[in-house]
BALO-847372 format. One record per residue: residue in one letter; x, y, z of N, C-alpha, C in turn. Coordinates in steps of 0.001 Angstrom, whole numbers, padded with zeros to 6 digits, always signed. Last residue first. Layout:
BEGIN
aXYZXYZXYZ ...
//
This chain:
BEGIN
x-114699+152346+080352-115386+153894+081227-116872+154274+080255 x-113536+149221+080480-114669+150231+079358-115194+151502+080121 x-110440+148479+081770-111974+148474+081670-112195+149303+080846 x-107940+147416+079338-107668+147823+080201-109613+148196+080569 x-107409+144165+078494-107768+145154+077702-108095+146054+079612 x-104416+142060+079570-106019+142060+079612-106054+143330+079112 x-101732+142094+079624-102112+141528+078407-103916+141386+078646 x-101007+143086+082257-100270+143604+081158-100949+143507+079489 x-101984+140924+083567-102487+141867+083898-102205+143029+082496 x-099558+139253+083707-101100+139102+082728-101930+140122+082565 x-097650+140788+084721-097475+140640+083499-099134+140257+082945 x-098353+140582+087320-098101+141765+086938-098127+141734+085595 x-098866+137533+087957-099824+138665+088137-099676+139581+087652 x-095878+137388+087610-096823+136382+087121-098204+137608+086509 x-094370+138761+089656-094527+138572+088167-095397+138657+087607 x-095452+139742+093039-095682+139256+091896-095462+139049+090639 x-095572+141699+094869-094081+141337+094134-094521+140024+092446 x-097566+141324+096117-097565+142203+095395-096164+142602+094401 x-099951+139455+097033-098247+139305+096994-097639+140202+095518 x-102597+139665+098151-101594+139171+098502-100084+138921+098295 x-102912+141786+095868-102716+141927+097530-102320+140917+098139 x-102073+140401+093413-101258+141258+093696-101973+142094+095531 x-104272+138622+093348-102830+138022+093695-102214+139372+093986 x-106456+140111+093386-106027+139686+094226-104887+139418+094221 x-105196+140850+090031-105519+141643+091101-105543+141098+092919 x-106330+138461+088859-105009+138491+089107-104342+139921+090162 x-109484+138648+089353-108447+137631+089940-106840+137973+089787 x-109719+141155+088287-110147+141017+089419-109027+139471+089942 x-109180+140110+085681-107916+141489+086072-108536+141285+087328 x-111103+138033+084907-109453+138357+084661-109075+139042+085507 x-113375+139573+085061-113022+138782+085845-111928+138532+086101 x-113110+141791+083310-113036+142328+084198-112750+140598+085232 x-112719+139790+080753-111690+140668+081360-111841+141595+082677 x-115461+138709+080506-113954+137722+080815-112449+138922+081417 x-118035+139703+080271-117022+139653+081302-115729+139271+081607 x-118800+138941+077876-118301+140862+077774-118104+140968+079414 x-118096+136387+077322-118142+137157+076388-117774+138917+076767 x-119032+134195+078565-117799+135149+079466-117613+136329+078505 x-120874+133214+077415-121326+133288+078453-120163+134039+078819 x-119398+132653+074853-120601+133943+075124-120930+133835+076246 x-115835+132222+074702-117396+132016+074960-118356+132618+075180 x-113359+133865+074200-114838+133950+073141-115889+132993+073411 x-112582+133692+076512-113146+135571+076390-114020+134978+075046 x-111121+131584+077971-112629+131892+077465-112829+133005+076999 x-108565+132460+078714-109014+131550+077572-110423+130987+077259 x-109561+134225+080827-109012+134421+079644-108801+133862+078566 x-110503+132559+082926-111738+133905+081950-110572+134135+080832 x-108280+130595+083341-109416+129934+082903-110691+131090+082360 x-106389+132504+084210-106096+131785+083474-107210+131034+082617 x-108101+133282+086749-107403+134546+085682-107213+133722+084202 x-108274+130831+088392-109122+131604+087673-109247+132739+086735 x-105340+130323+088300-105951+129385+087738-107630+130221+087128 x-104935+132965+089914-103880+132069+089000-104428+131363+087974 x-106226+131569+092317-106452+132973+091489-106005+132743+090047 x-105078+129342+093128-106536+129715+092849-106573+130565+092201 x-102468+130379+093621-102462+129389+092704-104035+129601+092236 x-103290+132653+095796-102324+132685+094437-102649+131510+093125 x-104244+130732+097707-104586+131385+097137-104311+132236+095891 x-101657+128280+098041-102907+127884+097776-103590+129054+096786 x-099777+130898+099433-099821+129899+098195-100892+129485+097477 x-101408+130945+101827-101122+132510+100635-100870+131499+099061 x-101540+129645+103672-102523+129712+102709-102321+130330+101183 x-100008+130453+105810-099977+129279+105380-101109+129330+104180 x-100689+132787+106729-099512+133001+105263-099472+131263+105177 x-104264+133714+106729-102931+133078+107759-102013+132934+106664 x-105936+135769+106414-105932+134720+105823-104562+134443+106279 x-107500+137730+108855-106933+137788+107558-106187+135968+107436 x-110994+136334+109369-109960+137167+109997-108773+136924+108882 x-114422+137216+109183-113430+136198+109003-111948+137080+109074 x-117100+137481+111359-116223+138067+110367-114984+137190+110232 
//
């Protein structure tokens, strides 16, 4: 089992996320991300907010994804 992610990292991971939130959202009209791009979205910027829940960044994109389909 892997053990929690040491705060030397936290950065790194943020930025990853960051970048993957950033990269389903300016895809939402490719058809391959077509009727996932926003749950992927909000899943990545979501992490950021466990790791760092003070977040802007994260809080605001989050702000601008369509909220899920019930």
């Amino acid at each position: 089992m892997a053990s929690p992610t040491p705060d030397k990292f936290k950065t790194q991971l943020i930025t990853a996320y960051d970048y993957l939130g950033y990269f389903y959202a300016v895809n939402q009209d490719n058809p391959e991300f077509k009727d996932s791009w926003a749950a992927l979205a909000r899943d990545a910027y979501e992490k950021i907010l466990v790791i760092d829940p003070s977040n802007k960044g994260a809080q605001e994109n989050l702000k601008n994804i369509p909220a899920p389909k019930k």
